[in-house]
C-alpha positions in Angstrom: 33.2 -12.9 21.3 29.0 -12.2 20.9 27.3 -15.2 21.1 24.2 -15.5 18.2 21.0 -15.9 19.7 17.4 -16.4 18.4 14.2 -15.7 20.1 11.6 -18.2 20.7 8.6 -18.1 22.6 7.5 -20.9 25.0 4.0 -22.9 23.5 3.3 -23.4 27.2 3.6 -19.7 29.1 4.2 -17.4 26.1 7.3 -16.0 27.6 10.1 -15.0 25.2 13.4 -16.1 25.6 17.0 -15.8 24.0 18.1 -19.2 22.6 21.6 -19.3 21.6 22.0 -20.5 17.8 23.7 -23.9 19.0 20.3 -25.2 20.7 18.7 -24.8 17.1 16.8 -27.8 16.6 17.4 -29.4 20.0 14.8 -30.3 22.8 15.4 -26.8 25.8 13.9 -26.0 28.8 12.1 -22.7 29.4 13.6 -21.0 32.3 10.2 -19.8 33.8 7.4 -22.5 33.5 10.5 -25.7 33.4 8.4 -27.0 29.9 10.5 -28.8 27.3 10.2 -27.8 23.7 12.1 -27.5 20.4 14.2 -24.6 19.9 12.6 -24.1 16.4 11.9 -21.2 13.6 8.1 -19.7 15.1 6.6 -21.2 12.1 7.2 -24.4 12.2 7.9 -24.7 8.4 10.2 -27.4 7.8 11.9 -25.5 4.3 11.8 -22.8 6.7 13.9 -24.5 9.5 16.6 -26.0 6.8 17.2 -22.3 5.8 17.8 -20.8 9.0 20.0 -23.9 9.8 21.9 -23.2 6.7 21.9 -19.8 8.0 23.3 -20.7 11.3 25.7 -23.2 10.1 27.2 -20.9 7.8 27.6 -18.0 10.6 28.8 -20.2 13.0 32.0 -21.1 10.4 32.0 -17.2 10.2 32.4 -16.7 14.0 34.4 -19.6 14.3 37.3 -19.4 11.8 36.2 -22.0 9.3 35.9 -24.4 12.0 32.3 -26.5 13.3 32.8 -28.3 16.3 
């Protein structure tokens, strides 16, 4: 099964990485420069963010059968 994945660039190095969709919204560690951050849309928007996690949720119950966990 393909996992989703978004990309996000690090606001410490700059370096792009693959985030999968799960770590939306939740505190990660960039694999080169070991910063934390929030896996979050590159705006920042917050109408922006409820979208794509609307987004996610609903391709997640796609990918999923039905089911959230």
């Amino acid at each position: 099964m393909t996992q989703l994945k978004f990309c996000k660039t690090c606001p410490i190095c700059g370096r792009k990485t693959l985030i999968p969709i799960q770590c939306f919204g939740k505190e990660i560690t960039c694999g080169h420069c070991h910063s934390d951050f929030r896996a979050t849309a590159p705006t920042g928007n917050r109408a922006n963010e409820s979208e794509l996690m609307d987004r996610a949720d609903s391709l997640l119950a796609t990918s999923s059968g039905g089911r959230l966990s």
